[in-house]
N, C-alpha and C positions, 0 to 999 in steps of 0.2 A: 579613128579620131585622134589630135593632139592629145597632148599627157592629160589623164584623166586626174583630177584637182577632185579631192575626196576631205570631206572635214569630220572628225569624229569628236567624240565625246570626253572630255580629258577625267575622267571618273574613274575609279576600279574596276566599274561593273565591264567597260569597255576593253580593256586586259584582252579575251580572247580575242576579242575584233583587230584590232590593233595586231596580236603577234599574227593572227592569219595573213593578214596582209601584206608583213613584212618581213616574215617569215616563211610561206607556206610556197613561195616562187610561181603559183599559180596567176598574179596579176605584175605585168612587166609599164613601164613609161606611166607612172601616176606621182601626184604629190598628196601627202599627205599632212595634216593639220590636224590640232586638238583644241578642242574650245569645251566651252560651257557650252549647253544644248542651247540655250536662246541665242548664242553666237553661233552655232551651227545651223540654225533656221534663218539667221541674215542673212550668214552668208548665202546658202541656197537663194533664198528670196534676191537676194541682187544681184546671183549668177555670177558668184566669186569664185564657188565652186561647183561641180557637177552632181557630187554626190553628198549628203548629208545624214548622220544618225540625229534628225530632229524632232522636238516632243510632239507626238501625234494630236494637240490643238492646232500646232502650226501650219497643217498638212494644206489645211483650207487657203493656206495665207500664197503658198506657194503658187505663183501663175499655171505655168503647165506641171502636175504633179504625178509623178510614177513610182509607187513603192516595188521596190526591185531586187527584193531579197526576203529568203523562207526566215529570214533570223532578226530580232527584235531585241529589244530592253525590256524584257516583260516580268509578272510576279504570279505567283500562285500562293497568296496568302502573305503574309509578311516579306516586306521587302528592304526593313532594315533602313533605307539609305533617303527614303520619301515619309517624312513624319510633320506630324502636327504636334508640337511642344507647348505644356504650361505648368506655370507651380497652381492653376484652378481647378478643379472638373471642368470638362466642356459645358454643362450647364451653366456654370458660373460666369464663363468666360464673354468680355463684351467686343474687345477688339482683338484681329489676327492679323499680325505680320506677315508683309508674304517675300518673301526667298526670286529676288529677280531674275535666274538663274535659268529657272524653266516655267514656261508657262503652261504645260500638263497638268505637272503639280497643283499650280493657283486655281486652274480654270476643275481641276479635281473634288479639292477641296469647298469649291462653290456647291459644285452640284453636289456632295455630301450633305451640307448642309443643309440645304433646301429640301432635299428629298429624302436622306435617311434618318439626319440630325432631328430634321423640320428647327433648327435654329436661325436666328439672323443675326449678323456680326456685323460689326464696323471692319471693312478691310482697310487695313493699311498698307500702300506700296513703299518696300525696300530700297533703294535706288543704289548702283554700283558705286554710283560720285558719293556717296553720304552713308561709309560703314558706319553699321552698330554693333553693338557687344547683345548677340542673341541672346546670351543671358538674364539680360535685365529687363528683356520685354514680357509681356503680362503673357503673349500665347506667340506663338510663331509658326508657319510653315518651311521648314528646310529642308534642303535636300542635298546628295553626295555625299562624298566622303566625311564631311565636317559632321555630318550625324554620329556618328560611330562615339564622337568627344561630348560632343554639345548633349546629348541625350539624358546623359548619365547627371545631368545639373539640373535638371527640369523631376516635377514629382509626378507627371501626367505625361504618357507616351501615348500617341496614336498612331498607329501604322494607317496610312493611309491607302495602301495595296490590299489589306487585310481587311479594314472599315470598308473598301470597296467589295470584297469578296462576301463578307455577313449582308450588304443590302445588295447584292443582285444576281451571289452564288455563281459568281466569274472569277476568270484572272481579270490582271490587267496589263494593257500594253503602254509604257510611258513614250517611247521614241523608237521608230521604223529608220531604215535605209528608204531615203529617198533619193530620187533623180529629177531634176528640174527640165528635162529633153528624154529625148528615147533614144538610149544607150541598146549600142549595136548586143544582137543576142549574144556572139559569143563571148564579150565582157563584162555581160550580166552572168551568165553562165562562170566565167573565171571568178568575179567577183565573188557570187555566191557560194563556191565551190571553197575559197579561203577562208569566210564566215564559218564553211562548214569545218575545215582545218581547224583552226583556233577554236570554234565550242569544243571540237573531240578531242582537243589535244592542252586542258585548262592547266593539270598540272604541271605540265615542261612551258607553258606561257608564263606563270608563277614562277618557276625555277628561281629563279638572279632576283626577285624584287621583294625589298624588304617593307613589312607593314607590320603596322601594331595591331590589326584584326587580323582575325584565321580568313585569309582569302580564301583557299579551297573550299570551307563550306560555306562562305558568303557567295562566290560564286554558283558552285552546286547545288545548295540548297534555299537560295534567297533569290537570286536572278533563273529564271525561265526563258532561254533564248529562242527556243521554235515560236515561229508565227505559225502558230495552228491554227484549227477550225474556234474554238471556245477561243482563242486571245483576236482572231477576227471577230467572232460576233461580239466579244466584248469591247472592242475598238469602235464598230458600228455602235453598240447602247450609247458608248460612251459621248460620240459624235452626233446624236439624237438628241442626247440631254444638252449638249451646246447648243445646239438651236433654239 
């Protein structure tokens, strides 16, 4: 095929994906790009580019859709970077902000509510055109890196990886490798095989990049990169309750 056009995730969590790729010499003739995950789901969705790390609500949206790799954005209990912020209890709490960013997260936090919370909220959409100072909203959903700061300002932490693991006793998978066409086997296979490069090789992907969190254990112990059997069947629950 022509250079294979791939867009990832411009996040932390994305580090090992990112250096397999461009590092690991196993994938030759591709471009590569970094977005926010709901820009990485447009882009697929418009066949901007071929490959996408997009938030598994989006998966539906995708026309022809092929997830095409053992490796995932997944958690196994706290994942740190997907939270529900407020100075309330959730009890108390009447309207939620929601983080435009990914729509896993949004459409996550719905079905907490409803089905583990049993609460009902006023959602409120965030919109890129019209920043706010997360701080000063009554509750909010956010995600990425900007968690790590914002977190610590708020008196009410809800991991939302973790609230999904007490009501359904799963992991959870926020965003797959997608393909928008059916990519020849053996560049699925090279693909895959760099995914695998970069999860087994986190510390030398870390080496050179400066951050104010311990990435080694954010990565090792907060992100869960196998697409296993429990992060599929939790991907299916998860795609049931959207319905």
């Amino acid at each position: 095929m022509d250079k294979l056009k791939i867009s990832a995730v411009s996040y932390s969590n994305t580090i090992p994906f990112v250096y397999g790729i461009e590092k690991s010499g196993l994938l030759n003739n591709y471009s590569l790009e970094l977005d926010v995950p709901s820009v990485c789901a447009q882009k697929l969705i418009e066949n901007k580019v071929d490959i996408g790390l997009i938030p598994v609500a989006m998966i539906s949206k995708v026309k022809t859709s092929f997830i095409i790799s053992d490796y995932c954005i997944g958690s196994i209990g706290k994942v740190n970077t997907v939270l529900l912020v407020s100075n309330k209890p959730i009890e108390k709490i009447k309207n939620i902000y929601l983080d435009f960013e990914s729509r896993t997260s949004v459409q996550l936090v719905r079905v907490l509510a409803k089905n583990y919370w049993k609460m009902d909220f006023e959602w409120q959409a965030l919109r890129k055109d019209n920043p706010v100072d997360f701080s000063k909203l009554e509750a909010a959903v956010i995600i990425g890196d900007k968690c790590f700061a914002l977190a610590k300002k708020f008196k009410y932490v809800y991991d939302l990886s973790d609230e999904w693991r007490k009501f359904s006793s799963l992991p959870f998978v926020f965003a797959c490798w997608v393909a928008n066409k059916k990519i020849e086997e053996n560049i699925k296979n090279q693909f895959n095989e760099a995914m695998k490069f970069g999860v087994e090789n986190i510390d030398k992907a870390i080496e050179n990049i400066s951050s104010e969190i311990d990435l080694l254990n954010y990565l090792t112990k907060n992100i869960s990169y196998s697409l296993d059997k429990p992060k599929r069947d939790a991907m299916d629950l998860f795609l049931k309750y959207l319905k």
